[in-house]
LUMRO-980735 format. One record per atom (N, C-alpha, C, CB): x, z, y. Coordinates in steps of 0.05 Angstrom, whole numbers, plus 5000, padded with zeros to 4 digits. Glycine has a CB too. Example, Ala and Ser with C-alpha at 12.3 -4.5 7.8 and 13.67 -1.06 7.14 Angstrom:
526451564886/524651564910/526451564934/522651814911/525751424955/527351434979/525851575001/528251144988/
This chain:
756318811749/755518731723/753118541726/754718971705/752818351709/751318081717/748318311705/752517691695/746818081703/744218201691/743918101669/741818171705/744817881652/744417891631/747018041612/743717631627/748518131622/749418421609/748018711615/752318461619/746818771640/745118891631/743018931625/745218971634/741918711609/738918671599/740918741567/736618291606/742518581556/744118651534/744718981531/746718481537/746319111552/747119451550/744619571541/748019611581/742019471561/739819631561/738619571522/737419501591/738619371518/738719281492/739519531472/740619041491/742119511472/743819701458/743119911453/745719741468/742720021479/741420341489/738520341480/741320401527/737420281478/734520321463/735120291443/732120171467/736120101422/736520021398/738220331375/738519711403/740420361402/741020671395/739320941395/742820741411/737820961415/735621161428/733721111389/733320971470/733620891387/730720861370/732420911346/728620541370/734420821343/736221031310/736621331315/740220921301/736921351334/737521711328/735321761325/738921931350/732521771336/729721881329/729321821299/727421741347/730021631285/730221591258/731721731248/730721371251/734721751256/736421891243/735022211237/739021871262/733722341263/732922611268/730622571253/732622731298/729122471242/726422451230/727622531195/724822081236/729722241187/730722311166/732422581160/731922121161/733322621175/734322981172/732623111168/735523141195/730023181178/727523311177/727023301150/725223211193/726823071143/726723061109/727423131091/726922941100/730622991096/732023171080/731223501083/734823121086/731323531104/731424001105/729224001082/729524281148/726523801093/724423871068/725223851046/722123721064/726623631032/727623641010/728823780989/728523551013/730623911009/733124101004/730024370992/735824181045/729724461020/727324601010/725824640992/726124591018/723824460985/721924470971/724024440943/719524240980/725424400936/727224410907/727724070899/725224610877/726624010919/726723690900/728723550881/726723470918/728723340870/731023250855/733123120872/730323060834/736023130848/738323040859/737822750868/740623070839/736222710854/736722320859/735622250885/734622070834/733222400897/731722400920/733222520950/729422570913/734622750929/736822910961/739122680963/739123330951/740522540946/742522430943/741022070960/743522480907/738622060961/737821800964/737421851003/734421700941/736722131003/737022191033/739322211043/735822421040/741322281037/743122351045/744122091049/744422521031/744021861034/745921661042/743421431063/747621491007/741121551064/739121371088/740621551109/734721411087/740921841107/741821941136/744321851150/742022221136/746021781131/748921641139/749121441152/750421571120/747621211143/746321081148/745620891176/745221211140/742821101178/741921131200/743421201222/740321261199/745921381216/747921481237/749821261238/749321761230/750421211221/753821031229/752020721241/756720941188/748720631238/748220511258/747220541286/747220401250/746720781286/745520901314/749620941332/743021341305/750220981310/753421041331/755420741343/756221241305/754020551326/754820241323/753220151349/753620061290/751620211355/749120041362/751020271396/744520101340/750920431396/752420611422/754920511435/753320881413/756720431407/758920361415/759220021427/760520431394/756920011414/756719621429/755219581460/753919391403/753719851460/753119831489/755319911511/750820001493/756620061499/758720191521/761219881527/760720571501/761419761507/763119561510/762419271531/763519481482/759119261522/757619001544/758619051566/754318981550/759718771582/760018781615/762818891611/757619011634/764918971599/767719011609/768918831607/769219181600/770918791625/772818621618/775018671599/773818551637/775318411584/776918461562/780918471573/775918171538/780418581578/783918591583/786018451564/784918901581/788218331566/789218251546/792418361552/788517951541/792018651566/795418791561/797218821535/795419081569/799718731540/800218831510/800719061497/801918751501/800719201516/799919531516/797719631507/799819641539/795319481517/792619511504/793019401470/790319291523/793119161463/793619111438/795419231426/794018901434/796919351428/798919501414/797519801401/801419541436/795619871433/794220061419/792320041399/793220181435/791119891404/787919711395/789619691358/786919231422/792819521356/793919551330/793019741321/796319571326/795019991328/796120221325/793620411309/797120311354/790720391324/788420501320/787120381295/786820481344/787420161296/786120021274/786920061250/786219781278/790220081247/791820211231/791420541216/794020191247/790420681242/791120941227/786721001222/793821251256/785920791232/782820741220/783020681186/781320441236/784620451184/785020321159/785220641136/788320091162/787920721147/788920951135/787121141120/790021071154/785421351148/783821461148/781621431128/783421441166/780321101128/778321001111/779121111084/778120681113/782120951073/782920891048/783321241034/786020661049/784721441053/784621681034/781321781034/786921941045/779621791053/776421861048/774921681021/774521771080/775421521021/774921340991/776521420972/775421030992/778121460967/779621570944/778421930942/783621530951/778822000965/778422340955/774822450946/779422560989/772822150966/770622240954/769722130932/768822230969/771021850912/771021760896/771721960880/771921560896/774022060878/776122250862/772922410852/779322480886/771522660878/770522820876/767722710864/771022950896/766122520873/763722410854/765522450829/762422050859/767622240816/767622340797/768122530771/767422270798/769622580786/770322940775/766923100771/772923180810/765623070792/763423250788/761622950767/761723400825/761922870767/759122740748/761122750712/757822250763/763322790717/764922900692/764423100674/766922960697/764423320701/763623630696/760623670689/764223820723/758223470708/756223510696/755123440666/755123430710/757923210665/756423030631/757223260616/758122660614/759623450611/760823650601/758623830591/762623750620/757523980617/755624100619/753124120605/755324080636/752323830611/748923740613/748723600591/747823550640/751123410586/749623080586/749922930599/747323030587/748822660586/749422460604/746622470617/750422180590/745522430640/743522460655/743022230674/743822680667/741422180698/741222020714/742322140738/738821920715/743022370739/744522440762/747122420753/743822710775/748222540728/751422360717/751922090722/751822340688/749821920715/749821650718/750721480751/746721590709/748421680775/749321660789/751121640798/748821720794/752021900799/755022020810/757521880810/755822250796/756821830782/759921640773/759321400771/761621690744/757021240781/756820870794/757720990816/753420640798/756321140837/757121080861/760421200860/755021210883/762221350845/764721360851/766421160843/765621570845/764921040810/766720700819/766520520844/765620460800/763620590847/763020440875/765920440894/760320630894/766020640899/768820780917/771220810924/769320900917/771620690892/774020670879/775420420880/773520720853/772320320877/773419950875/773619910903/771019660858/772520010926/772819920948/776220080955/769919990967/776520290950/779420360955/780820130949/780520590941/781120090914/783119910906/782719520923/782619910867/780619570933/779719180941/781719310966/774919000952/781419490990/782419481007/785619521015/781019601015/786819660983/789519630981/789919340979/790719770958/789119250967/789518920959/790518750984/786418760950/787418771001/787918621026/790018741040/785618591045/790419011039/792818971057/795318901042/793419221073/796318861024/797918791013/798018401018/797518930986/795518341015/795118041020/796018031051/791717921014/794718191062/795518191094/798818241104/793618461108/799918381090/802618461091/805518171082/802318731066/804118171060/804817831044/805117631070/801617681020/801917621080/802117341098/804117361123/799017271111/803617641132/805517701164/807817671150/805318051184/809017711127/811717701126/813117481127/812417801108/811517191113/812517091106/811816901134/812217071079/810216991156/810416841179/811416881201/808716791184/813217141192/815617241211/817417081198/816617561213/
């Protein structure tokens, strides 16, 4: 491996090293949070810094492990590399629908309940949020589906 791939890996690897200490700091918080009784809007504002912080500390891992390989171009490899990306796509699109679904079912049940509130309010922006990204990503693949077809 040359050295300016691994001055790049080494890159990576700290850049990861220094999100998980964040990541583990913001967890700490949250427990306080959770603890001390705090509000929904504050547990709910941690929760999505801790996600966060993880899906870039896991980004920032997976880009180091990749520096310095060679890219193969089997079509066996791409077939898999499809195949994965496919049942990624998948995966994504029912987790957006089922946690959209569930924000808003519960910010439903709370307006029922409560009122309309700022944690109702929440709940159900961020499950349009969720929603609309489900339906944008049916789209593209349908746009995506459209184009391969018509260039077979």
């Amino acid at each position: 491996m040359s050295k300016a791939n691994k001055r790049k890996r080494m890159k990576y690897y700290l850049g990861a090293g220094i999100f998980i200490i964040l990541t583990l700091f913001q967890l700490f918080i949250l427990g306080q949070h959770l603890l001390n009784d705090a509000g929904w809007g504050q547990i709910l504002k941690d929760v999505i810094w801790t996600v966060l912080l993880l899906l870039v500390t896991l980004g920032d891992y997976a880009i180091a492990k990749d520096v310095g390989t060679p890219d193969d171009d089997d079509e066996r490899d791409n077939y898999i590399e499809m195949k994965t990306e496919h049942q990624l796509m998948k995966i994504t699109m029912v987790l957006l629908w089922v946690l959209g679904a569930v924000f808003l079912a519960g910010g439903i049940i709370l307006a029922k309940n409560s009122g309309v509130n700022t944690l109702v309010s929440a709940l159900i922006l961020v499950a349009i949020v969720l929603l609309t990204l489900w339906t944008l990503l049916i789209v593209i693949e349908l746009i995506l589906f459209a184009i391969n077809y018509h260039r077979d």
